[in-house]
Backbone as a printed PyTorch tensor [residue, N CA C, xyz], in Angstrom:
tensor([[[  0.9060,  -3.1340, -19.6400],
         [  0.6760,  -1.7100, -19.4530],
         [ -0.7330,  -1.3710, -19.9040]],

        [[ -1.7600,  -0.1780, -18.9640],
         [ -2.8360,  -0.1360, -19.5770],
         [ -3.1650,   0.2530, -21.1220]],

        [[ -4.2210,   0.2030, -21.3080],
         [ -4.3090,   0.5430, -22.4420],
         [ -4.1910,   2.2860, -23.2900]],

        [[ -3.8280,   2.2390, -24.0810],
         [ -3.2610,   4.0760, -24.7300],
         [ -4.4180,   4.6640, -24.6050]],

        [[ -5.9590,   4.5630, -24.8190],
         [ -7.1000,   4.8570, -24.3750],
         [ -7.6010,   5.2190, -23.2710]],

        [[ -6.9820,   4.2820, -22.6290],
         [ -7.2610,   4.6460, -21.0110],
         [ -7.0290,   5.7270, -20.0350]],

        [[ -5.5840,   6.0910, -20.7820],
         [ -5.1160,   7.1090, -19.8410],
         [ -3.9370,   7.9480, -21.2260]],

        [[ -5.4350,   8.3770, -21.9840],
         [ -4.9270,   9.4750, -22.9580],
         [ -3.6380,   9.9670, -22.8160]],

        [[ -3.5260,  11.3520, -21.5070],
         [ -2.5920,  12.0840, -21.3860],
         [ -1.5900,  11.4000, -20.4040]],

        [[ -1.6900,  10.2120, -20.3990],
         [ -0.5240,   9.8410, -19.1210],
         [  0.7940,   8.6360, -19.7990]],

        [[  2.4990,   9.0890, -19.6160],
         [  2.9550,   8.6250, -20.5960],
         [  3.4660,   7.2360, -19.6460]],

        [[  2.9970,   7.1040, -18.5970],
         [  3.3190,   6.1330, -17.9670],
         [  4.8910,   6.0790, -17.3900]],

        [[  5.5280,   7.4940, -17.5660],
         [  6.8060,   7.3740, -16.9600],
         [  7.3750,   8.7190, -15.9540]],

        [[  7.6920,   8.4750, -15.0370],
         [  8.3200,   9.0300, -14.1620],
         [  9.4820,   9.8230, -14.2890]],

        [[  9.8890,  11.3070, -13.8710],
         [ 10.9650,  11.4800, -14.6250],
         [ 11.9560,  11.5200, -13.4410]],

        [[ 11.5720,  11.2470, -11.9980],
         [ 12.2910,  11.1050, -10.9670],
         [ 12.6340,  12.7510, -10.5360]],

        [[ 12.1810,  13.7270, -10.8110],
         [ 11.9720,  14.6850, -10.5700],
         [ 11.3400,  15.1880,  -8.9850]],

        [[ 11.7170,  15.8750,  -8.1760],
         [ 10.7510,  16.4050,  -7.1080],
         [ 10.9880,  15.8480,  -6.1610]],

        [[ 10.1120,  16.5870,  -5.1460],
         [  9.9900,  15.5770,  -3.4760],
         [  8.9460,  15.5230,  -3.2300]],

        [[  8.8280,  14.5110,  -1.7670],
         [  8.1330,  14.0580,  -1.4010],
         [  6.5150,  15.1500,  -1.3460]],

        [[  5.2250,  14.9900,  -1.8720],
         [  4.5050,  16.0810,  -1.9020],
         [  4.7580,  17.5590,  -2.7450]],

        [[  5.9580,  17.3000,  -3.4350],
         [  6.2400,  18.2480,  -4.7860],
         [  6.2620,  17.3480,  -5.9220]],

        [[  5.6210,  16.8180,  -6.2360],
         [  5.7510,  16.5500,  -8.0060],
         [  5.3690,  16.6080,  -9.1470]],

        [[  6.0410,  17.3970, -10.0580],
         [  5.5800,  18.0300, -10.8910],
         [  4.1640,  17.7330, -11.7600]],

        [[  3.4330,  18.2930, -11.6840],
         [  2.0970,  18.1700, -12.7030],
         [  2.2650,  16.8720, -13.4180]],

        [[  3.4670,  17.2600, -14.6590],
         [  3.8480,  16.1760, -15.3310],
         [  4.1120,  14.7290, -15.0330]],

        [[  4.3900,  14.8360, -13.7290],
         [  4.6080,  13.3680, -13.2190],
         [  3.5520,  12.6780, -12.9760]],

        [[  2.5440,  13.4530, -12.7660],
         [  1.0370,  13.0430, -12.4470],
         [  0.0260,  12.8050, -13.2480]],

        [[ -0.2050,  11.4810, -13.0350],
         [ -1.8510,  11.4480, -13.8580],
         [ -3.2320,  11.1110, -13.3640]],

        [[ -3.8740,  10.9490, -14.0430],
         [ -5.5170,  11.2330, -13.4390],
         [ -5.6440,   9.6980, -13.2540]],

        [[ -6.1760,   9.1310, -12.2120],
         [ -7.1140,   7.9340, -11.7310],
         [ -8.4630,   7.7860, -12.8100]],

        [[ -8.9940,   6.4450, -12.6920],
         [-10.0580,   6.9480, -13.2130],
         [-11.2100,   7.3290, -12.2550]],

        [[-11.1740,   7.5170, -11.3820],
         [-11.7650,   8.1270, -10.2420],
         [-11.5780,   9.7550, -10.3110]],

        [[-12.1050,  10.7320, -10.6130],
         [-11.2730,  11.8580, -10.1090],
         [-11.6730,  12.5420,  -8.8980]],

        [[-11.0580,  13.5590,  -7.8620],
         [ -9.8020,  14.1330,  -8.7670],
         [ -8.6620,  13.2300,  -8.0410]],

        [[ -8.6270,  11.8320,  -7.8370],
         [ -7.6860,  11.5200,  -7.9910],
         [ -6.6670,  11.1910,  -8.7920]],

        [[ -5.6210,  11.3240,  -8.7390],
         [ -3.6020,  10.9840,  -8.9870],
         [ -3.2610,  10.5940,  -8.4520]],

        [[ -2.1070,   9.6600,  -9.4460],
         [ -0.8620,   9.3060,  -8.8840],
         [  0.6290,   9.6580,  -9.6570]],

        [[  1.4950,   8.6880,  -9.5090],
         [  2.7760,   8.9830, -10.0670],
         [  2.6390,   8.4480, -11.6650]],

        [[  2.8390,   8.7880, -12.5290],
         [  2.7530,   8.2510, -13.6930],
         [  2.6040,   6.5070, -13.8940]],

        [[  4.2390,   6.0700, -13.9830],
         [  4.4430,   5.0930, -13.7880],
         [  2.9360,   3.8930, -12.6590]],

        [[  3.1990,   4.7100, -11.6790],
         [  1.8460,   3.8110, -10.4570],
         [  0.8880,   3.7100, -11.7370]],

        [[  0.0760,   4.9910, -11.9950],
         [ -1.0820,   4.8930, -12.6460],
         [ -1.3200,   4.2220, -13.7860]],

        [[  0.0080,   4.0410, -14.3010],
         [ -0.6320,   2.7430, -15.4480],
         [ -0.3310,   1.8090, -15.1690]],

        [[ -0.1040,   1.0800, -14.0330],
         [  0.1540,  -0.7730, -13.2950],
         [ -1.4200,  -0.1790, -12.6820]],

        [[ -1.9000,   0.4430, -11.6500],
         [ -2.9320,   0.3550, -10.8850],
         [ -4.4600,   0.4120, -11.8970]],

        [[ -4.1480,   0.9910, -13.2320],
         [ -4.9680,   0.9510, -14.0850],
         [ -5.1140,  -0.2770, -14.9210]],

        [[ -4.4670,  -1.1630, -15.1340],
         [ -4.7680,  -2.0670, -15.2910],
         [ -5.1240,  -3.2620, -14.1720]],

        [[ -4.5310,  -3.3490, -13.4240],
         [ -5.3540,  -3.9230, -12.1460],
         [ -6.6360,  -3.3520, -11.8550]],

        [[ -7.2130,  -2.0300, -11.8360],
         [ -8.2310,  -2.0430, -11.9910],
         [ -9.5010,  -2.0540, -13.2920]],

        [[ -8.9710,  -2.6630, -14.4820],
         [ -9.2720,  -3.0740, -15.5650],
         [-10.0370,  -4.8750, -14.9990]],

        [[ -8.6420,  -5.2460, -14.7140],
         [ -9.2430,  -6.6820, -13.9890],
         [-10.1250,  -6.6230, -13.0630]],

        [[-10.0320,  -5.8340, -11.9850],
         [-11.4050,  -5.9900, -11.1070],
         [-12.3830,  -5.4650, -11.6460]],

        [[-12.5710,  -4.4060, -12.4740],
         [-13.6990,  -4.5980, -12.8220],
         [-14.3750,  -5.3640, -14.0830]],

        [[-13.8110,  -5.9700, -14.6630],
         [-14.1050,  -7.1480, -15.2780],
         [-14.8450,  -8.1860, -14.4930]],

        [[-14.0010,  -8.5570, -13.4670],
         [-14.6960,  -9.4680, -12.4160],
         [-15.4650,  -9.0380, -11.4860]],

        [[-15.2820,  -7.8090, -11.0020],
         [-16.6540,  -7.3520, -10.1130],
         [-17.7310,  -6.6710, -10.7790]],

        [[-17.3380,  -6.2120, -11.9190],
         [-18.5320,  -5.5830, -12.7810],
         [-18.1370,  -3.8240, -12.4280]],

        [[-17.5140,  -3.4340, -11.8370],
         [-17.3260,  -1.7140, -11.5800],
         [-16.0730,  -1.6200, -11.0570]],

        [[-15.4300,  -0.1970, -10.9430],
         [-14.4610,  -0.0120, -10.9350],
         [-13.6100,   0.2440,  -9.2550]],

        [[-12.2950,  -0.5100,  -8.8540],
         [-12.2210,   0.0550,  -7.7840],
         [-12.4010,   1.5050,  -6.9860]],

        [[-12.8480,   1.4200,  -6.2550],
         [-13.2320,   2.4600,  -5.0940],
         [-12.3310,   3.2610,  -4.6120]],

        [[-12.1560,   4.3700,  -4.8080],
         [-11.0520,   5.2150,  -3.9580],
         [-11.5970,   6.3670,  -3.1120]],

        [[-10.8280,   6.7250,  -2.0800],
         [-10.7320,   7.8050,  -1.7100],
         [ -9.3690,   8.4170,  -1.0580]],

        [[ -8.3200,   8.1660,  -1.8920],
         [ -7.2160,   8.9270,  -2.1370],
         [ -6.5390,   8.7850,  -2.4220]],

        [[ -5.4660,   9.2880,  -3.4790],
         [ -4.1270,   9.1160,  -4.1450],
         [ -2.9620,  10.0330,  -3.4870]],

        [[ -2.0570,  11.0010,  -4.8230],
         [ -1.2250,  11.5520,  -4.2520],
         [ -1.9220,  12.3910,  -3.4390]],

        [[ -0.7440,  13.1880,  -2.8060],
         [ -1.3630,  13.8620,  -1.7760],
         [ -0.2040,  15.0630,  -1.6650]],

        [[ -0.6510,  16.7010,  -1.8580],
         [  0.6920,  17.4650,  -1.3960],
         [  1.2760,  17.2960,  -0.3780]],

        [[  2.1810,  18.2190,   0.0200],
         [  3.2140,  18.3420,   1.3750],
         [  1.8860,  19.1230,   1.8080]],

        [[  1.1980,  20.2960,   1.7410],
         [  0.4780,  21.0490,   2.2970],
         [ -1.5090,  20.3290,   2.7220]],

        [[ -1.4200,  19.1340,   1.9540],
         [ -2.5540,  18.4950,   2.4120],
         [ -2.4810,  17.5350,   3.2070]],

        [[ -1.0290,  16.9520,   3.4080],
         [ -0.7410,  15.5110,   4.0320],
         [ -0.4450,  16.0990,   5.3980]],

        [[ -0.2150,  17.3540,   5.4110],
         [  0.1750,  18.3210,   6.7650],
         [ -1.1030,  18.1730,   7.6960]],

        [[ -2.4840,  18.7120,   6.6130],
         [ -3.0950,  19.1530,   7.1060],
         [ -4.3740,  17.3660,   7.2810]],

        [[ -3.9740,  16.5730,   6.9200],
         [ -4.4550,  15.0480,   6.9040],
         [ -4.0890,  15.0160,   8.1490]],

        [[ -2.7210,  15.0910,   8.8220],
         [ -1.9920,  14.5950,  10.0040],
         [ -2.1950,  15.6620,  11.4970]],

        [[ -2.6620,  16.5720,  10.7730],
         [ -3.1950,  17.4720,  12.1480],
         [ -4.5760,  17.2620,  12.5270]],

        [[ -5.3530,  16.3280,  11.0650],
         [ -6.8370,  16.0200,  11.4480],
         [ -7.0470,  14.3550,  12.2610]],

        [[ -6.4270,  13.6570,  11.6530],
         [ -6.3700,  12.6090,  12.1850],
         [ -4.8760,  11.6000,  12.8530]],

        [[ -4.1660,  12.4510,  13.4410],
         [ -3.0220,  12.1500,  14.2000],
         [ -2.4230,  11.3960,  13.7420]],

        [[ -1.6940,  10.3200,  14.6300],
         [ -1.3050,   9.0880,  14.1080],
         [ -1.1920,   8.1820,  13.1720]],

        [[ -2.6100,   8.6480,  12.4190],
         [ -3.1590,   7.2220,  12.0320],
         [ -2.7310,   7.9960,  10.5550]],

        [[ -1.9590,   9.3510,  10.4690],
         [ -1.7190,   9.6720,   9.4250],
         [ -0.4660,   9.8320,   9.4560]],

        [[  0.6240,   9.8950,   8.5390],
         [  2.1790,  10.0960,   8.7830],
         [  2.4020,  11.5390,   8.2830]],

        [[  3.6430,  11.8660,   9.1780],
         [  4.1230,  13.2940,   9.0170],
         [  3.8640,  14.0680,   7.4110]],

        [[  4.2990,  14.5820,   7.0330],
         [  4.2750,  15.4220,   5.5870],
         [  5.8300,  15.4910,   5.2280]],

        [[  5.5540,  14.9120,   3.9920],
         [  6.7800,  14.1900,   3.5490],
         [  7.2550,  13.3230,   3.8240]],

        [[  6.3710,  12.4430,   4.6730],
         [  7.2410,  10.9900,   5.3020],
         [  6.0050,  10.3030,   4.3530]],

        [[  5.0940,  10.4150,   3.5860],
         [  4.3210,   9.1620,   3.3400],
         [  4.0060,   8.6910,   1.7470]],

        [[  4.0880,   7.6260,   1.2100],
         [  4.0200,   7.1370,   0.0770],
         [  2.9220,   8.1500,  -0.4620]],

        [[  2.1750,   8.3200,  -0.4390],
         [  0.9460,   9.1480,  -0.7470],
         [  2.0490,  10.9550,  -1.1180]],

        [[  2.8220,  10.6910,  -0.8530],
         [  3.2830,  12.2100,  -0.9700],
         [  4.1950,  11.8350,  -2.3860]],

        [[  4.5040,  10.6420,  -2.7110],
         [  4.9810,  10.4070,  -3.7310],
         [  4.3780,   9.7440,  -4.9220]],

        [[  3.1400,   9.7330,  -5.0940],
         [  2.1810,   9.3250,  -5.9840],
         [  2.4440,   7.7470,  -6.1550]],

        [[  2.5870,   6.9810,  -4.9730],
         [  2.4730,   5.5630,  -4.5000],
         [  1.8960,   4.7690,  -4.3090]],

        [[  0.9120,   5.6990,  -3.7390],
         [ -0.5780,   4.8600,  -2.6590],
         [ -1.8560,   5.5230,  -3.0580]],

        [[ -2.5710,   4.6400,  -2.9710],
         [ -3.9190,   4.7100,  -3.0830],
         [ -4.7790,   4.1340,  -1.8210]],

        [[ -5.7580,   5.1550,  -1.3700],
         [ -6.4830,   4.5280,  -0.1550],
         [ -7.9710,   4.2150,  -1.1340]],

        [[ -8.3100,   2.6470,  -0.1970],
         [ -9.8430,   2.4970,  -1.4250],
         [-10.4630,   2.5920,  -0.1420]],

        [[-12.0180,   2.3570,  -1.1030],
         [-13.5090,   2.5970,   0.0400],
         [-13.6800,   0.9460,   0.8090]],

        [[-14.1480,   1.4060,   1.6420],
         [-14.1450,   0.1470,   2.2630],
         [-15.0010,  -1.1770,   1.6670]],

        [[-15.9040,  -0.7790,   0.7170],
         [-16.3440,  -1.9210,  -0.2960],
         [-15.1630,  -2.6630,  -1.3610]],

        [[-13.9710,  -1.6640,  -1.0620],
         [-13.3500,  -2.5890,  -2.8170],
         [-12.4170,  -3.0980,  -2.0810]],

        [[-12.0480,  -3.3500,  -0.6630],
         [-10.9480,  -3.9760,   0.1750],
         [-11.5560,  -4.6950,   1.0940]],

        [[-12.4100,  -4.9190,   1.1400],
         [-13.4910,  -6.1470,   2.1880],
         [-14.6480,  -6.8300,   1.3110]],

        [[-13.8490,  -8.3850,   1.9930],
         [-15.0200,  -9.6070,   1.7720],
         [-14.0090, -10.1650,   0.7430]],

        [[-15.1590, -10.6500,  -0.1660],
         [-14.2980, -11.2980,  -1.5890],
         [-13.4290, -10.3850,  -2.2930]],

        [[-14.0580,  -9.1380,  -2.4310],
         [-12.9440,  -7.9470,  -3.2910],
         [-11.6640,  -8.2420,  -2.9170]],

        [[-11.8480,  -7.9070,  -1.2950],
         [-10.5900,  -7.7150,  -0.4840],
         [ -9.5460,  -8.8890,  -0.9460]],

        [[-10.0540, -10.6070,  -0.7350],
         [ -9.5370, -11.2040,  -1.0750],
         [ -8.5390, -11.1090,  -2.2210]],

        [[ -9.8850, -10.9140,  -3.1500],
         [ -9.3740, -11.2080,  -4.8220],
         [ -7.8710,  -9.8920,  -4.9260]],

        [[ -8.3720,  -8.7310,  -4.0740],
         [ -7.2140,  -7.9300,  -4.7500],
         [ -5.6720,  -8.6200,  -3.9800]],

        [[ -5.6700,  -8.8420,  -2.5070],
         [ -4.4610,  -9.5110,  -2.4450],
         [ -3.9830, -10.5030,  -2.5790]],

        [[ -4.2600, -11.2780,  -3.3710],
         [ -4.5060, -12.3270,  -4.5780],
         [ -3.7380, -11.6120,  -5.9390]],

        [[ -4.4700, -10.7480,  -6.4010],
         [ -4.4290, -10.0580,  -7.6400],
         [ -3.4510,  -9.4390,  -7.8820]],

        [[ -3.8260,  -8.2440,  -6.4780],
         [ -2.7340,  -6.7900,  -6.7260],
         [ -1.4770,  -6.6050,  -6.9050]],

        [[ -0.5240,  -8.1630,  -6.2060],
         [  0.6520,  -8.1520,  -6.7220],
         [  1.2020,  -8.2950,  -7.8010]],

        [[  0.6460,  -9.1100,  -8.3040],
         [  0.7290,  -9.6940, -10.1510],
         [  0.8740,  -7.8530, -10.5670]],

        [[  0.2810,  -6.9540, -10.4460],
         [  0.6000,  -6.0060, -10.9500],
         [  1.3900,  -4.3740, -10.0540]],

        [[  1.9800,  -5.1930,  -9.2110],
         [  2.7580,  -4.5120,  -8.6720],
         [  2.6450,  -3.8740,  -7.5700]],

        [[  0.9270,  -3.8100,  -6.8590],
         [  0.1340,  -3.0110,  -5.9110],
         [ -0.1150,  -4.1440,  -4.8670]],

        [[  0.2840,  -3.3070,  -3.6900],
         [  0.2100,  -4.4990,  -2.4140],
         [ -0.5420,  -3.2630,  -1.1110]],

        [[ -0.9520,  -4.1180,  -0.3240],
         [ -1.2590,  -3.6020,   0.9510],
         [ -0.1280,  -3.8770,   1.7920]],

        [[  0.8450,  -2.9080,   1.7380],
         [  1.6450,  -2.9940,   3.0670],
         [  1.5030,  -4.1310,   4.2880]],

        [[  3.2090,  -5.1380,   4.4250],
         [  2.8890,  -5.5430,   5.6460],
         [  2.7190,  -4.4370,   6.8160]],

        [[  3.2040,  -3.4650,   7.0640],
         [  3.0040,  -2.7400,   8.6700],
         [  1.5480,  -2.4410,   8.6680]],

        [[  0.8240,  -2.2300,   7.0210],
         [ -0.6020,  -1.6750,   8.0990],
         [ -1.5490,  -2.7880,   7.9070]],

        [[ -1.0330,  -4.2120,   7.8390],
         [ -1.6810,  -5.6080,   8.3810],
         [ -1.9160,  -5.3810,   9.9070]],

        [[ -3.5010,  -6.1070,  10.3430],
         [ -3.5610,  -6.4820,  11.4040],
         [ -1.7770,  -6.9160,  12.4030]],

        [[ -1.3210,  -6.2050,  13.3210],
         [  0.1950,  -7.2410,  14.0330],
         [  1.2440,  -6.1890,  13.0820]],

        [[  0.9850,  -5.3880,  12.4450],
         [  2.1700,  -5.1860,  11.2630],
         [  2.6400,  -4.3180,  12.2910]],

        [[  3.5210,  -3.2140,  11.5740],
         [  4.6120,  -2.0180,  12.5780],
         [  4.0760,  -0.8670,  12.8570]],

        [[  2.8570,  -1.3010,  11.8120],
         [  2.2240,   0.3720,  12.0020],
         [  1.0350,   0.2950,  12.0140]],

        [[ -0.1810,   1.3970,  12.0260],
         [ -1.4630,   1.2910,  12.2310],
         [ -2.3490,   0.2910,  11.2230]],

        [[ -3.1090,  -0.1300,  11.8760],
         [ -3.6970,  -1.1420,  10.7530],
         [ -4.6650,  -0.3830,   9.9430]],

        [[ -4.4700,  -0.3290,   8.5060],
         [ -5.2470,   0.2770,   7.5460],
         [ -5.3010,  -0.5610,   6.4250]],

        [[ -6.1230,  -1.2640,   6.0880],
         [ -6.3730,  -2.3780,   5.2750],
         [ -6.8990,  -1.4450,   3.7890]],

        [[ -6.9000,  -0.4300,   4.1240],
         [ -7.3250,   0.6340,   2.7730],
         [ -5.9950,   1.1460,   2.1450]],

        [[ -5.1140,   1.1840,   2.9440],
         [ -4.3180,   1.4640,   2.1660],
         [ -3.2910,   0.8780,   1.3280]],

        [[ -2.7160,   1.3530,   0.0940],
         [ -2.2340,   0.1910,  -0.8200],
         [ -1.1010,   0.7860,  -1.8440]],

        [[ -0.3940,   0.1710,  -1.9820],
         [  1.0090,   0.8050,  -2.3030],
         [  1.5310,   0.3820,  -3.5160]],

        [[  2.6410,   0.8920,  -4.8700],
         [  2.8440,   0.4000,  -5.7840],
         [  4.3560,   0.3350,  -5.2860]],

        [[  4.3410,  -1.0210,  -5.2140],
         [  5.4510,  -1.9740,  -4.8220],
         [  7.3330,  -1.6950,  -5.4930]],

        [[  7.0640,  -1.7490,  -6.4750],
         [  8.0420,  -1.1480,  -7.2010],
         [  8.6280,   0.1790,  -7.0860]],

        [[  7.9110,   1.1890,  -7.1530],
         [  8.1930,   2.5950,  -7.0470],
         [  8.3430,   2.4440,  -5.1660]],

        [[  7.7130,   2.1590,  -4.6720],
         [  8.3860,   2.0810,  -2.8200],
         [  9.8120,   1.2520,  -2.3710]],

        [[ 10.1470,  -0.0480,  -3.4660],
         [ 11.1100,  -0.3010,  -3.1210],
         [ 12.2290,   0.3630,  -3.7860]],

        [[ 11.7960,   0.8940,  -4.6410],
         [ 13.0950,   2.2150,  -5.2980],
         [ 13.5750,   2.7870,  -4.4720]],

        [[ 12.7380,   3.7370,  -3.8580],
         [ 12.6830,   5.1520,  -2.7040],
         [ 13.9080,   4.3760,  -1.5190]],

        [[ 13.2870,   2.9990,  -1.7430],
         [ 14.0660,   2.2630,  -0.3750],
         [ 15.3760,   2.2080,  -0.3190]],

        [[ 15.7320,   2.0370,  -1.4720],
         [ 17.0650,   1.7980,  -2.7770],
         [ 17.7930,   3.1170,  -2.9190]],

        [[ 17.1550,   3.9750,  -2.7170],
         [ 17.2800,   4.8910,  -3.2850],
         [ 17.8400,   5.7190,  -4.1160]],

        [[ 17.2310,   5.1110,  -5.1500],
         [ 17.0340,   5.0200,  -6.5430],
         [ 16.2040,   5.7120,  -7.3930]]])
């Protein structure tokens, strides 16, 4: 688990509270990127994975997006169609996913994180692999655990 320093105000736990694009403040904590969030729980596995990359790359992974409301993921999916999922249908509405910049998911990064990212729980989706079920987005990246809950539903 990251370190108590790292993420001062975040207790690292989920209270299973809310829906998809409603969750409470409390459930949420700060990235070290801001103003990104995620789900509690996510943010301290993805914070230490990004402890390790930047150890080894020298800086911190790259983002450009975490949770996401019902009222922004609406308005994500009316800007870029498809390639975005309904509101309330997407991990991002449940403080799950993180989309990075295209420097911290291509070349060696890219490698090293799907290599890495599972060891701590964060994967790039098979569907948005090149061939997968759904659009290919190699940026986007999911905390494995908390998605197979939802699946469970649990």
């Amino acid at each position: 688990m990251a370190d108590r320093t790292e993420l001062p105000d975040c207790t690292g736990i989920f209270s299973g509270r809310g829906s998809n694009g409603r969750l409470a403040k409390s459930d949420l904590c700060d990235l070290w990127q801001k103003p990104y969030r995620d789900r509690a729980d996510a943010v301290a596995t993805i914070t230490d994975l990004n402890s390790a990359y930047t150890a080894r790359f020298g800086e911190p992974i790259c983002l450009s997006s975490g949770y996401r409301t019902i009222e922004e993921q609406a308005a994500l999916r009316s800007q870029k169609g498809g390639l975005a999922a309904p509101a309330g249908q997407s991990n991002h509405g449940w403080g799950l996913a993180v989309d990075l910049c295209p420097e911290a998911y291509a070349g060696e990064r890219g490698r090293w994180l799907h290599d890495v990212g599972p060891v701590y729980g964060w994967a790039n989706p098979d569907w948005a692999h090149r061939g997968g079920d759904g659009p290919y987005e190699p940026w986007h990246w999911e905390f494995v655990p908390g998605v197979e809950a939802l699946a469970d539903g649990s």
